[in-house]
Structure formats: structure tokens, C-alpha cells
PyMOL CGO cylinders between C-alpha atoms (Angstrom):
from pymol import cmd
from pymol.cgo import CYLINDER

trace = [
    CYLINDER, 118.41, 113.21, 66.22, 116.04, 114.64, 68.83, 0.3, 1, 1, 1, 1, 1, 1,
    CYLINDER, 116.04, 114.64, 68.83, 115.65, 111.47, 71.27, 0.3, 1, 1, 1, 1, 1, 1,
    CYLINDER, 115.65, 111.47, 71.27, 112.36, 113.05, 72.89, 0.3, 1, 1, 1, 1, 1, 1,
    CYLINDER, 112.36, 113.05, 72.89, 109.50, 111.98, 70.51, 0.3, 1, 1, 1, 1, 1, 1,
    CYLINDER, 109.50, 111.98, 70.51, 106.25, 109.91, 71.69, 0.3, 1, 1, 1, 1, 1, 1,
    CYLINDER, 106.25, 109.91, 71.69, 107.90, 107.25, 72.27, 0.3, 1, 1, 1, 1, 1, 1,
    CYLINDER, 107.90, 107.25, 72.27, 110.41, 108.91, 74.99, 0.3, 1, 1, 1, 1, 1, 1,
    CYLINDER, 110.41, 108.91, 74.99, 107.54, 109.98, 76.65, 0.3, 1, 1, 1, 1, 1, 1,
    CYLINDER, 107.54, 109.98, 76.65, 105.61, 106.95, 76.69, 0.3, 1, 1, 1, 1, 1, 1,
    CYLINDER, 105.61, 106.95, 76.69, 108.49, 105.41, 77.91, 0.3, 1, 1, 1, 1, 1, 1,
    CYLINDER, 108.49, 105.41, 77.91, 108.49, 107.52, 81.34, 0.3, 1, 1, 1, 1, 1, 1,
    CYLINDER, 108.49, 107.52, 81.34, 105.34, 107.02, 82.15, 0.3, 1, 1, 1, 1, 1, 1,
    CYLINDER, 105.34, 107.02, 82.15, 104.16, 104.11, 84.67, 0.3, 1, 1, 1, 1, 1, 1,
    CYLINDER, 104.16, 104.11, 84.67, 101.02, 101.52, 83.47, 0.3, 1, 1, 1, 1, 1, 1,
    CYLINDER, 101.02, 101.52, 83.47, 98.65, 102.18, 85.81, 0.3, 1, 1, 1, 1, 1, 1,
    CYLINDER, 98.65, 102.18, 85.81, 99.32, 105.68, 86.61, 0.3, 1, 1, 1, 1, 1, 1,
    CYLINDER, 99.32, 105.68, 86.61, 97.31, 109.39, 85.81, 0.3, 1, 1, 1, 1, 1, 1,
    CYLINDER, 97.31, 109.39, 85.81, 99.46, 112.29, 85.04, 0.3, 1, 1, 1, 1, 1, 1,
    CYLINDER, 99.46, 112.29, 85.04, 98.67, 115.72, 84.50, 0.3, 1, 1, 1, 1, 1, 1,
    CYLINDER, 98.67, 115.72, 84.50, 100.65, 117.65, 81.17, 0.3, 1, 1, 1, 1, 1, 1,
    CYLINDER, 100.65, 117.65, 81.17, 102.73, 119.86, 83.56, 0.3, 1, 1, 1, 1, 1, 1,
    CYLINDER, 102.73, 119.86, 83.56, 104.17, 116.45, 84.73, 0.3, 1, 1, 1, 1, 1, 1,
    CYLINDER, 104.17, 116.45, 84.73, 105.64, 115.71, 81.26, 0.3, 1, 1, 1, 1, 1, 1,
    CYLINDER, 105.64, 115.71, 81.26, 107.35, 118.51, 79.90, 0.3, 1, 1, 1, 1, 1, 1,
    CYLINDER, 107.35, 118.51, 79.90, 110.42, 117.24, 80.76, 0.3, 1, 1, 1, 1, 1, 1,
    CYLINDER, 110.42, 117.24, 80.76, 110.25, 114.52, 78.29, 0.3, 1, 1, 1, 1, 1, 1,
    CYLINDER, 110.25, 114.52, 78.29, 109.14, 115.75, 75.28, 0.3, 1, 1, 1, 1, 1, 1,
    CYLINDER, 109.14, 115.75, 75.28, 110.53, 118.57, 73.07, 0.3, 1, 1, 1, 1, 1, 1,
    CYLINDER, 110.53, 118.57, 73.07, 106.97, 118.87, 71.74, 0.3, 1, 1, 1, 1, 1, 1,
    CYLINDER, 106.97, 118.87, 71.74, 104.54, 117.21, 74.25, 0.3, 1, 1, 1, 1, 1, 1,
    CYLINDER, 104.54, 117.21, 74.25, 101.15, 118.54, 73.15, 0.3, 1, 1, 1, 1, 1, 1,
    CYLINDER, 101.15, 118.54, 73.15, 101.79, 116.53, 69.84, 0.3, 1, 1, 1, 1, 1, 1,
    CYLINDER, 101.79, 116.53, 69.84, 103.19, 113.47, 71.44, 0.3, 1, 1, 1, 1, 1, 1,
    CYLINDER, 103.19, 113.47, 71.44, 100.48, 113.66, 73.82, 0.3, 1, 1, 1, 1, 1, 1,
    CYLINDER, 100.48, 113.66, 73.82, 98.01, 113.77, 70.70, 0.3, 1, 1, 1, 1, 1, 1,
    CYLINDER, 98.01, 113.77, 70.70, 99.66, 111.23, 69.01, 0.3, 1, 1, 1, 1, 1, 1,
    CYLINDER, 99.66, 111.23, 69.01, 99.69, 108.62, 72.33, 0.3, 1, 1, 1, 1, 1, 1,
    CYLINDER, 99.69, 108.62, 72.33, 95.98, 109.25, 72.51, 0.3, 1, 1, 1, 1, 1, 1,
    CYLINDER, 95.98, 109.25, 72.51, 95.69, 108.41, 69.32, 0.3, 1, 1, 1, 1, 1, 1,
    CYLINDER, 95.69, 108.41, 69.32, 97.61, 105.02, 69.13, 0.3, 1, 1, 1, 1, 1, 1,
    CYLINDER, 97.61, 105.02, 69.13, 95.71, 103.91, 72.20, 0.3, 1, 1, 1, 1, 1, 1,
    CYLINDER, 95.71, 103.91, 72.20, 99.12, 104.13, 74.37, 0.3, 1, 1, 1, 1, 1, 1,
    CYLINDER, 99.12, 104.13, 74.37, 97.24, 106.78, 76.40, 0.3, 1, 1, 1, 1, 1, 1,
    CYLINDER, 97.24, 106.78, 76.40, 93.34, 107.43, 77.66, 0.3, 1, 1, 1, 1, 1, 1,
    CYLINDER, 93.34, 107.43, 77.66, 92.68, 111.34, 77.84, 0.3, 1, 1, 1, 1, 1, 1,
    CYLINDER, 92.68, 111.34, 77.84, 90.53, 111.89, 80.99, 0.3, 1, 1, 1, 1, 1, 1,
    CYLINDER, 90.53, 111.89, 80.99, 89.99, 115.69, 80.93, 0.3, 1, 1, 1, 1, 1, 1,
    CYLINDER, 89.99, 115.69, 80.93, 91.92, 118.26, 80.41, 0.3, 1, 1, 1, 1, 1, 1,
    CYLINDER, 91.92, 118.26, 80.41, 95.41, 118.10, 81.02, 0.3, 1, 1, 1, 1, 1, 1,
    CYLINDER, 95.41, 118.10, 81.02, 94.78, 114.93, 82.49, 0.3, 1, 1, 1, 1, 1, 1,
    CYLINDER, 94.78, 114.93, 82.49, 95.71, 111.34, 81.33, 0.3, 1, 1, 1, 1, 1, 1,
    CYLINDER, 95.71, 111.34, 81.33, 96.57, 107.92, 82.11, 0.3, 1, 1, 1, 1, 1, 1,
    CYLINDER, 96.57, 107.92, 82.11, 98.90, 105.51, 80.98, 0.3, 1, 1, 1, 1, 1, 1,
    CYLINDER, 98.90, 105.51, 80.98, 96.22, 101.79, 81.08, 0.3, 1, 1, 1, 1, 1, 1,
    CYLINDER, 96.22, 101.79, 81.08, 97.64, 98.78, 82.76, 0.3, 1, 1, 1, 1, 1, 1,
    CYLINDER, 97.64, 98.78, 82.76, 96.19, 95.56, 81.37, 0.3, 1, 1, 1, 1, 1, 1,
    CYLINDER, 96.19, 95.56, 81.37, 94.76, 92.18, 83.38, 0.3, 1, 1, 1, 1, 1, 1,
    CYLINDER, 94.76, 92.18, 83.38, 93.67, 89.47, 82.03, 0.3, 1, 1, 1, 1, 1, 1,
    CYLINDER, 93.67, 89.47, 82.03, 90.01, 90.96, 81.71, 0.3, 1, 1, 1, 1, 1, 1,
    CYLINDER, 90.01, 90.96, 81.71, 91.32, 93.93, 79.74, 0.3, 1, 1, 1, 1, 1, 1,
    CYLINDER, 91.32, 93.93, 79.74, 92.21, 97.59, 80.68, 0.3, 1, 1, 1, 1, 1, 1,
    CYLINDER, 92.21, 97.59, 80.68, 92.20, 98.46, 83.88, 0.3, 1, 1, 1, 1, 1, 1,
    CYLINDER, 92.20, 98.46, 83.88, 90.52, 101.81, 85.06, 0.3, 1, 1, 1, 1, 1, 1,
    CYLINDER, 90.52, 101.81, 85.06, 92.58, 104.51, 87.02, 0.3, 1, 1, 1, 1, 1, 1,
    CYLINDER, 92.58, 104.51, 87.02, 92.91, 104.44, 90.62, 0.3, 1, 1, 1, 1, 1, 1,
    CYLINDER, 92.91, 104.44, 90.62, 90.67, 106.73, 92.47, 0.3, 1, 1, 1, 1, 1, 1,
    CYLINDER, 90.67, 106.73, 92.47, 92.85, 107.95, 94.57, 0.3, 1, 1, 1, 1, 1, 1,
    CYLINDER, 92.85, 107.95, 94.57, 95.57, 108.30, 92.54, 0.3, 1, 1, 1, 1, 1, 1,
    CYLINDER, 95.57, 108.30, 92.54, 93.18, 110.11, 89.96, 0.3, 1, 1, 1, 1, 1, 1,
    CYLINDER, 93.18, 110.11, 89.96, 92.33, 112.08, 92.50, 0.3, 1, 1, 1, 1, 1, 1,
    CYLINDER, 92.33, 112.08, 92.50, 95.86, 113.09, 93.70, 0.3, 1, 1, 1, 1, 1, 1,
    CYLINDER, 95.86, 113.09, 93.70, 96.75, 113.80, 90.47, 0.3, 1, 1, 1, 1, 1, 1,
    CYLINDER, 96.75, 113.80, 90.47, 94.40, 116.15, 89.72, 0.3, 1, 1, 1, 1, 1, 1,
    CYLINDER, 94.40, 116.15, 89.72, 94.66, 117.77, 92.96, 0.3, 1, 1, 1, 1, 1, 1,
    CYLINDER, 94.66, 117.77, 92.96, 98.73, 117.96, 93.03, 0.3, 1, 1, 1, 1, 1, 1,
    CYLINDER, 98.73, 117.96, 93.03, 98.37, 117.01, 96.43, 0.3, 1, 1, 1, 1, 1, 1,
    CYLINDER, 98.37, 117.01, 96.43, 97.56, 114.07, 98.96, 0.3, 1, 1, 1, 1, 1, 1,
    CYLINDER, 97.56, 114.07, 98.96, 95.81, 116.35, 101.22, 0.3, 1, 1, 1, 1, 1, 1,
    CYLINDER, 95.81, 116.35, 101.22, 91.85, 114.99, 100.76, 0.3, 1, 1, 1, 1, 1, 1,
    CYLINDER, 91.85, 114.99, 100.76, 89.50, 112.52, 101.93, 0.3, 1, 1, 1, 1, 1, 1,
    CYLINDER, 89.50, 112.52, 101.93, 88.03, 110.39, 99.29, 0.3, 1, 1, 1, 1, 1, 1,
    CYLINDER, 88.03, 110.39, 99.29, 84.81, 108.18, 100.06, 0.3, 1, 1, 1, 1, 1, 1,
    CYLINDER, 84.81, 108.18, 100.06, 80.88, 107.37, 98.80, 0.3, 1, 1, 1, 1, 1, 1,
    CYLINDER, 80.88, 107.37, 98.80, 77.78, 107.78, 100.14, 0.3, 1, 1, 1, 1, 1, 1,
    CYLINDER, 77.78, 107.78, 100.14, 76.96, 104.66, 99.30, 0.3, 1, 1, 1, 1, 1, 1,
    CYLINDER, 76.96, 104.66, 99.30, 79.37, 103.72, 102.52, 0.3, 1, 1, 1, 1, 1, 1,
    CYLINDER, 79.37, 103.72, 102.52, 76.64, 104.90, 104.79, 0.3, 1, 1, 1, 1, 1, 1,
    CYLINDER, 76.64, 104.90, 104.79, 74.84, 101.39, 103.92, 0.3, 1, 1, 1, 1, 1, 1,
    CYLINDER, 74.84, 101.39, 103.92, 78.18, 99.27, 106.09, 0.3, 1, 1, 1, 1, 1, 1,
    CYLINDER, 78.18, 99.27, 106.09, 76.99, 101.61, 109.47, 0.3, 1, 1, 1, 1, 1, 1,
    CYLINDER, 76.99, 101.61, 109.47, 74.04, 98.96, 110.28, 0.3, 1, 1, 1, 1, 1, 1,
    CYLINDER, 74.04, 98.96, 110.28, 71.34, 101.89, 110.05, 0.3, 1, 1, 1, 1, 1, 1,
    CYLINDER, 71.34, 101.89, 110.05, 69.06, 100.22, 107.48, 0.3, 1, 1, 1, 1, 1, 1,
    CYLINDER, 69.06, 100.22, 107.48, 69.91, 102.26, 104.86, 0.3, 1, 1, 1, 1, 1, 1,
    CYLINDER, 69.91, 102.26, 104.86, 70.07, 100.99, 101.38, 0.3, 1, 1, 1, 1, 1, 1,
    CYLINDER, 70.07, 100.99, 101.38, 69.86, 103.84, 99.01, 0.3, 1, 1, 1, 1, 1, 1,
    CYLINDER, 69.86, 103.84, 99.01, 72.46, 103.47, 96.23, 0.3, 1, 1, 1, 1, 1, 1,
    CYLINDER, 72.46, 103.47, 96.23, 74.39, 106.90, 95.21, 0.3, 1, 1, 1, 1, 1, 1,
    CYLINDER, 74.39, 106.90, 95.21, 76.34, 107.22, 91.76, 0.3, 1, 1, 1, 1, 1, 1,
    CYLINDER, 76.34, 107.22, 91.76, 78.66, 109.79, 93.64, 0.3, 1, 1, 1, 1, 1, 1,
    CYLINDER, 78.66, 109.79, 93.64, 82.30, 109.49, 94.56, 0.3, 1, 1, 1, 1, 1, 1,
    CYLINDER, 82.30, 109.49, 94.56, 82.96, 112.34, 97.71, 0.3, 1, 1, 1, 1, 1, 1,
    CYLINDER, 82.96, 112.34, 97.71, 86.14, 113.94, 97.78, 0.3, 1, 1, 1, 1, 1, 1,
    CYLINDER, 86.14, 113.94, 97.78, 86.99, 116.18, 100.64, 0.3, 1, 1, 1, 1, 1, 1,
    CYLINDER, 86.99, 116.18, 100.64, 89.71, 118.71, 100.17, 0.3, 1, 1, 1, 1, 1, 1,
    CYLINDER, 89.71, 118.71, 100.17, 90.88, 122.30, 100.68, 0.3, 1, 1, 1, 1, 1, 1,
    CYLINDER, 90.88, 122.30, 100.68, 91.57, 123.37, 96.57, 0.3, 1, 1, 1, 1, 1, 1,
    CYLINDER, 91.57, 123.37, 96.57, 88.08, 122.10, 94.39, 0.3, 1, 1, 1, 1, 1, 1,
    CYLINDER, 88.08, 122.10, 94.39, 84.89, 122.60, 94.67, 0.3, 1, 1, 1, 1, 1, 1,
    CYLINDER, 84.89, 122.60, 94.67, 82.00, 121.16, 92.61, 0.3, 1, 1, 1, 1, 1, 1,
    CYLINDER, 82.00, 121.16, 92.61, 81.25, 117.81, 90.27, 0.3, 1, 1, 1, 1, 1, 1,
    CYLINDER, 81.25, 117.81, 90.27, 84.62, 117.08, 87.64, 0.3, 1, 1, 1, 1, 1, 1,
    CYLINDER, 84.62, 117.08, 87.64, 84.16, 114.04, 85.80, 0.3, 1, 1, 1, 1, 1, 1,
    CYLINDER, 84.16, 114.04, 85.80, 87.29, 112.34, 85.49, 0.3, 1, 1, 1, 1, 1, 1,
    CYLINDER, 87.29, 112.34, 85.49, 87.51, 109.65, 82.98, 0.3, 1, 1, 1, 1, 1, 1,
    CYLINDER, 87.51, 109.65, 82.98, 83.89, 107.98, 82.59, 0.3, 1, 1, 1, 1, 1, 1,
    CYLINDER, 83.89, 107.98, 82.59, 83.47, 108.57, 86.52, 0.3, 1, 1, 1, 1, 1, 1,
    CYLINDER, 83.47, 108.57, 86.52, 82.09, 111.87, 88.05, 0.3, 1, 1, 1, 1, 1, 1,
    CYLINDER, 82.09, 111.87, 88.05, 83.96, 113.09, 91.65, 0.3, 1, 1, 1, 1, 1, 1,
    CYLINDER, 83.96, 113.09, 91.65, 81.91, 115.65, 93.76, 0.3, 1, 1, 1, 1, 1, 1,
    CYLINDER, 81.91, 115.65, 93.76, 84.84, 117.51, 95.14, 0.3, 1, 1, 1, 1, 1, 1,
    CYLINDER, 84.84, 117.51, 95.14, 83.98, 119.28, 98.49, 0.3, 1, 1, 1, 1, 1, 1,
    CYLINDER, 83.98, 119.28, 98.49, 85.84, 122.21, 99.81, 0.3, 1, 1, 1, 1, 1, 1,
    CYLINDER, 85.84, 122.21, 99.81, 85.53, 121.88, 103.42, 0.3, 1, 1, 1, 1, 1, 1,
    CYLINDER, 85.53, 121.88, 103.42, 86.17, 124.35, 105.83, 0.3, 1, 1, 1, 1, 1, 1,
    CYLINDER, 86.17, 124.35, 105.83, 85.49, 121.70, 108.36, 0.3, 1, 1, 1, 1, 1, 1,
    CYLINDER, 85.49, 121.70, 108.36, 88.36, 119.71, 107.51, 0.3, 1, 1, 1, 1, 1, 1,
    CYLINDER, 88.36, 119.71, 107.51, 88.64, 116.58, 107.69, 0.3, 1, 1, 1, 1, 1, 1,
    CYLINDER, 88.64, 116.58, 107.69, 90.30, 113.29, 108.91, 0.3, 1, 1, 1, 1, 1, 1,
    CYLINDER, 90.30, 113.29, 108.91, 92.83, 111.52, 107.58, 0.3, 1, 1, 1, 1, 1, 1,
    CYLINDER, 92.83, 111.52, 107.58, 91.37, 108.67, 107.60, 0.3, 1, 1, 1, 1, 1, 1,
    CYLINDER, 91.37, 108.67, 107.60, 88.17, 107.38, 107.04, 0.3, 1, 1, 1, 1, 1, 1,
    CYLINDER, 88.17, 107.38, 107.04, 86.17, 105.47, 109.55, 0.3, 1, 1, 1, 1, 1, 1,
    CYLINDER, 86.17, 105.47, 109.55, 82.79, 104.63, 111.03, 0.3, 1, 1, 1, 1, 1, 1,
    CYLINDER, 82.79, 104.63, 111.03, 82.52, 106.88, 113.52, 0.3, 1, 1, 1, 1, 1, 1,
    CYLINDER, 82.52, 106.88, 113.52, 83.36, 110.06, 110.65, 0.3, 1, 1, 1, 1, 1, 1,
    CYLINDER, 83.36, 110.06, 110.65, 80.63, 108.27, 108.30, 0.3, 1, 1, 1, 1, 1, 1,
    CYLINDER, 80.63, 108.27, 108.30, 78.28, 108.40, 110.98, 0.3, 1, 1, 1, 1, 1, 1,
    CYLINDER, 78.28, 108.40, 110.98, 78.66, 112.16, 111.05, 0.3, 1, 1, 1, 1, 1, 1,
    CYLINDER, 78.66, 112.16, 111.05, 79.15, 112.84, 107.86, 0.3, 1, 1, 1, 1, 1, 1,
    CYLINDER, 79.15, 112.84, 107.86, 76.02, 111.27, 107.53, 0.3, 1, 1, 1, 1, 1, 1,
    CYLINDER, 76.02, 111.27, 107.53, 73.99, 113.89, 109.05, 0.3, 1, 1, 1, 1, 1, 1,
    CYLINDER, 73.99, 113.89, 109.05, 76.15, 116.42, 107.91, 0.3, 1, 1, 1, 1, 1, 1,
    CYLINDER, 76.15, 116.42, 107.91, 74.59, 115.42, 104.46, 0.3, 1, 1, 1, 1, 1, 1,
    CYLINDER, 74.59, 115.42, 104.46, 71.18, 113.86, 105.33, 0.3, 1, 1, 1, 1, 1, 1,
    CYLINDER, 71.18, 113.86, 105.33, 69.30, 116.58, 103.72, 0.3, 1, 1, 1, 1, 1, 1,
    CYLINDER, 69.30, 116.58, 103.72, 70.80, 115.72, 100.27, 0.3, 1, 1, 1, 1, 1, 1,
    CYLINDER, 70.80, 115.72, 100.27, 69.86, 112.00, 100.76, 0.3, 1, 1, 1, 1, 1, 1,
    CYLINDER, 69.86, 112.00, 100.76, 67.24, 109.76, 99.62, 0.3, 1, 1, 1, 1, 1, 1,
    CYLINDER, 67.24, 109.76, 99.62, 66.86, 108.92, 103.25, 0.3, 1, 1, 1, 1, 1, 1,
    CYLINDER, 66.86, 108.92, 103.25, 63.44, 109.80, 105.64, 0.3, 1, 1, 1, 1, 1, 1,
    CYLINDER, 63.44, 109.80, 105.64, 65.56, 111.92, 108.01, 0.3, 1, 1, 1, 1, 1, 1,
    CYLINDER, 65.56, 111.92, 108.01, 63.36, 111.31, 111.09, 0.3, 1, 1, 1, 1, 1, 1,
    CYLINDER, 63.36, 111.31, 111.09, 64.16, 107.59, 110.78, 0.3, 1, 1, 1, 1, 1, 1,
    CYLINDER, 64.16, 107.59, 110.78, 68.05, 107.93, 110.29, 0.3, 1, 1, 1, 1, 1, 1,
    CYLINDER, 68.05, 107.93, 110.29, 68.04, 109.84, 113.32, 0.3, 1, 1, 1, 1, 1, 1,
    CYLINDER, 68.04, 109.84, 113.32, 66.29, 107.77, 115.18, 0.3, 1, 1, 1, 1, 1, 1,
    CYLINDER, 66.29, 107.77, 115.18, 68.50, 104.68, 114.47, 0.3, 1, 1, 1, 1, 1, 1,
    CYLINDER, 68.50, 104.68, 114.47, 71.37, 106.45, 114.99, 0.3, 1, 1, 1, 1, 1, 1,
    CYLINDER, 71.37, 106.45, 114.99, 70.32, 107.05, 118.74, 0.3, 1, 1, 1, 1, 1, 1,
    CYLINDER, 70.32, 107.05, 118.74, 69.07, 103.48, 118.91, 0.3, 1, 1, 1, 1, 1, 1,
    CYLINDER, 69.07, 103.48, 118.91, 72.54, 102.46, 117.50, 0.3, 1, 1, 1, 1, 1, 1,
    CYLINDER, 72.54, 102.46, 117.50, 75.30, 104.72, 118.78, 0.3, 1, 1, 1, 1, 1, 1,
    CYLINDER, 75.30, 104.72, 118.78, 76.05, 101.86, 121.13, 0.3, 1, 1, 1, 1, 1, 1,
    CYLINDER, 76.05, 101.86, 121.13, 77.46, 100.14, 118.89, 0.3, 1, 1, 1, 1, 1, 1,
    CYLINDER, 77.46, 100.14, 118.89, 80.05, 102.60, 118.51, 0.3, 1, 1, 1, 1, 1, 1,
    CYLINDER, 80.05, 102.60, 118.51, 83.03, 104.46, 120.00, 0.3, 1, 1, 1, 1, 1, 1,
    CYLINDER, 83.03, 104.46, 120.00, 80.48, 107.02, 121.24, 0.3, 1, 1, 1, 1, 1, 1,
    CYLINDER, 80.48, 107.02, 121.24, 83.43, 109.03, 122.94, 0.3, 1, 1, 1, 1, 1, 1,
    CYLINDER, 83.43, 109.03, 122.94, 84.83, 109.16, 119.35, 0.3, 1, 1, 1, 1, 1, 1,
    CYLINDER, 84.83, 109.16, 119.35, 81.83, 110.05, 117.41, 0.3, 1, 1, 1, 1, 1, 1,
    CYLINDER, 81.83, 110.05, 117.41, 81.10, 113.05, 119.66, 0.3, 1, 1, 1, 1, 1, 1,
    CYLINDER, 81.10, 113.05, 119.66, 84.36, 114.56, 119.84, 0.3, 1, 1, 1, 1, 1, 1,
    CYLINDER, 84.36, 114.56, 119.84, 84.43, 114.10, 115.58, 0.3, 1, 1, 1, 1, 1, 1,
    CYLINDER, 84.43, 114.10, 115.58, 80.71, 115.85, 115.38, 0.3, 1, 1, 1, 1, 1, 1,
    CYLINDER, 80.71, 115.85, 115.38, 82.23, 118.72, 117.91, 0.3, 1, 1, 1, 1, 1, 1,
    CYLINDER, 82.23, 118.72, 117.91, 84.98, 119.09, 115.32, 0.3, 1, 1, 1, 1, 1, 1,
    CYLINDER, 84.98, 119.09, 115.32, 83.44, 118.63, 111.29, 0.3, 1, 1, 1, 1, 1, 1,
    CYLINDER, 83.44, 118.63, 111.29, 79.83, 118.90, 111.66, 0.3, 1, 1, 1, 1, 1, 1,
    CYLINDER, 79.83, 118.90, 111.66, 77.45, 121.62, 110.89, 0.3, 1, 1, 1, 1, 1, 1,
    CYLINDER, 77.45, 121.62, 110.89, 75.47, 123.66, 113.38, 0.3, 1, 1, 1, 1, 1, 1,
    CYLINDER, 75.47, 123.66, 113.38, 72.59, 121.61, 113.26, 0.3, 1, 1, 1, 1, 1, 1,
    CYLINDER, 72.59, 121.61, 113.26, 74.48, 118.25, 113.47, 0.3, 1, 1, 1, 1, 1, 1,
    CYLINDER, 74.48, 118.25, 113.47, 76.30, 119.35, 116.12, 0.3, 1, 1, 1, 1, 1, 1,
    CYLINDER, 76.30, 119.35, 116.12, 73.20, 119.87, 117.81, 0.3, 1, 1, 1, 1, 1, 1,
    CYLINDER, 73.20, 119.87, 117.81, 72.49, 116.63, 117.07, 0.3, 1, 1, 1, 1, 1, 1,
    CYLINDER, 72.49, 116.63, 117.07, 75.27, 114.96, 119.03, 0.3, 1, 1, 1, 1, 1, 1,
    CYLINDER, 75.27, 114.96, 119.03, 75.26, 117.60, 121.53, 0.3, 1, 1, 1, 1, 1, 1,
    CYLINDER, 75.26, 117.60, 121.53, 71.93, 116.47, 122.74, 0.3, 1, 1, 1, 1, 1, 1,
    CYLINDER, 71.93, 116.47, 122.74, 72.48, 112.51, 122.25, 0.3, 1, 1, 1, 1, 1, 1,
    CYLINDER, 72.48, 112.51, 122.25, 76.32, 113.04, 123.78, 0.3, 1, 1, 1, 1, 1, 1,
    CYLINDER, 76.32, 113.04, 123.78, 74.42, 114.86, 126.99, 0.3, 1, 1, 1, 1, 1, 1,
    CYLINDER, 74.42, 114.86, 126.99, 72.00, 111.77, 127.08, 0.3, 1, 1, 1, 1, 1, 1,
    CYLINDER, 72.00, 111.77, 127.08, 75.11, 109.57, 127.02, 0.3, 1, 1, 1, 1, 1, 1,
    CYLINDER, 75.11, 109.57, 127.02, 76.60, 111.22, 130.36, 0.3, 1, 1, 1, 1, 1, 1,
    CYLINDER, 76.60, 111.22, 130.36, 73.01, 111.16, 131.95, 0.3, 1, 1, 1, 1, 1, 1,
    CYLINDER, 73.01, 111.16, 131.95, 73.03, 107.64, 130.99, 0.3, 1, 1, 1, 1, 1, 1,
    CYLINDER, 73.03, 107.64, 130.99, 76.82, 106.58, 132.19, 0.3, 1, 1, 1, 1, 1, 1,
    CYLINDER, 76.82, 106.58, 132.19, 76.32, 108.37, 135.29, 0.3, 1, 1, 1, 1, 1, 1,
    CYLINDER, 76.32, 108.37, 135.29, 72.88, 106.86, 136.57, 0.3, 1, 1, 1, 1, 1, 1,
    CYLINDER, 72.88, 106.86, 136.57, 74.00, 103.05, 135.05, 0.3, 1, 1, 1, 1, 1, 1,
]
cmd.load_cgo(trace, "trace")
């Protein structure tokens, strides 16, 4: 009796976790049909093509795939950087706009996959990118993108230079020398100038 039906494969998968097809075949002597028939039963949620997850429950219900694990998966690889816009709004700046956009860094994808009921704009950066992500990145990656936000770009600017204080300025212009565009390295080349005018009058 062939052991490696559905329920095999449903078996060797995690709750909780996205897989892409390629990452089954070893389970299932048939796995487009056991596939079909876990999406069908409910054991499974088909997120694109090739692509599914295996729900994990809570008390409230089904719980939606991990971004970054999504992410990962789809990728086959841990090499990205995944963020929002709407992230900009923790830097103290003012800004408030609201973005339905999930940002994913990388080296493999470019353009906007929706995943599940969530779209990811995955960015091929040439760039690069850090692997983490922190304040001092946003801040640049900020004006890397301002002319794609709902944002008056005069004003960002300006509190930006009224704010840089506030953080690791040394940081912030060695980042903007290394993943910003021409004209936001300009940017930071001019304020990080002002900053050793500054430091060396004070």
C-alpha cells in the first residue's frame, strides 16, 4: 500500500509554516493531487503559485503566514530586507501618511507579488542592503523613496536637518554614502559637511 497519500504529506508539514511545491516532492508519490486535495479539505491555504501554507490556529481563528517566513519561502533564501513605509511615521518627522505596501529588499525579484491576501513590492537593489533594519537606514531609505511618497518633499527635508540630532549622525552618513541614490547622497553629503562645520566651530 503506497504510504505517501495526502495525508503523508500533510503530516510533514509544520502549522504555521509556507512551503513552496519543490519542497514536497519527497513526500508524496503524486503531490500535485495531494496538494489539490489538502486545498480542498481546508488542511492547506494556496497563496500563489507553487506556494502554500499549512494554518496554525489561536483562539481567534487562523492565523496568517509570517512575513518573513512568506517571504523566505518564496525567495529560497534569507538574503533580503523586509520592512513598510509606513515605518517612516516611528522617525519623529511628522509624517503620518499610511502606505498599504510591504518593502522587500533583495537581490532575485523585482516588482509587486501578492502573496496570500497581502501584496509585497519586492525591490532588486543594487544598493544592497543591511541586515538589519534600523532608524538610521529608514531615515535614508526615506529619501531614497521620497519621490514615490505622499509626503511634501521640501518639508521632509527640512525636518530631517532639523532632526538629524537626534540620531547617530556618524551612522546615517556613512549608510547614505553606501545605499542611497545620487541625489540622496547629495543630500547627506551637504548636511554631513554642515555637521563637521558645526563639530568643529562648537
Amino acid at each position: 500500500m503506497n504510504t505517501y497519500n495526502h495525508e503523508y504529506l500533510k503530516s510533514r508539514m509544520k502549522s504555521g509554516r509556507a512551503y513552496r511545491r519543490d519542497m514536497l516532492l519527497s513526500f508524496s508519490s503524486a503531490p500535485d493531487r495531494d496538494l489539490d486535495t489538502l486545498v480542498k479539505n481546508g488542511s492547506l491555504q494556496k497563496l500563489s503559485g507553487g506556494l502554500y501554507y499549512k494554518p496554525a490556529m489561536s483562539l481567534f481563528g487562523i492565523l496568517p503566514p509570517d512575513d518573513h517566513d512568506l517571504v523566505r519561502c518564496f525567495l529560497r533564501d534569507d538574503h533580503f530586507l523586509l520592512y513598510s513605509w509606513n515605518q517612516y511615521n516611528s522617525l519623529g518627522l511628522g509624517l503620518t501618511q499610511l502606505y498599504n505596501r510591504v518593502v522587500v529588499l533583495n537581490h532575485k525579484r523585482h516588482g509587486v507579488f501578492k502573496l496570500g491576501n497581502k501584496e509585497f513590492d519586492f525591490r532588486r537593489s543594487n544598493r544592497g542592503f543591511p541586515n538589519k533594519l534600523t532608524p538610521e537606514f529608514l531615515l535614508v531609505d526615506l529619501v531614497n523613496n521620497l519621490n514615490e511618497l505622499a509626503e511634501d518633499t521640501s518639508f521632509v527635508k527640512e525636518k530631517i536637518q532639523k532632526n538629524i540630532i537626534h540620531f547617530d549622525q556618524e551612522k546615517v552618513f556613512r549608510l547614505a554614502k553606501r545605499y542611497s541614490k545620487i541625489s540622496t547622497k547629495r543630500f547627506f553629503e551637504t548636511m554631513s559637511h554642515q555637521h563637521a562645520i558645526y563639530t568643529s566651530t562648537a
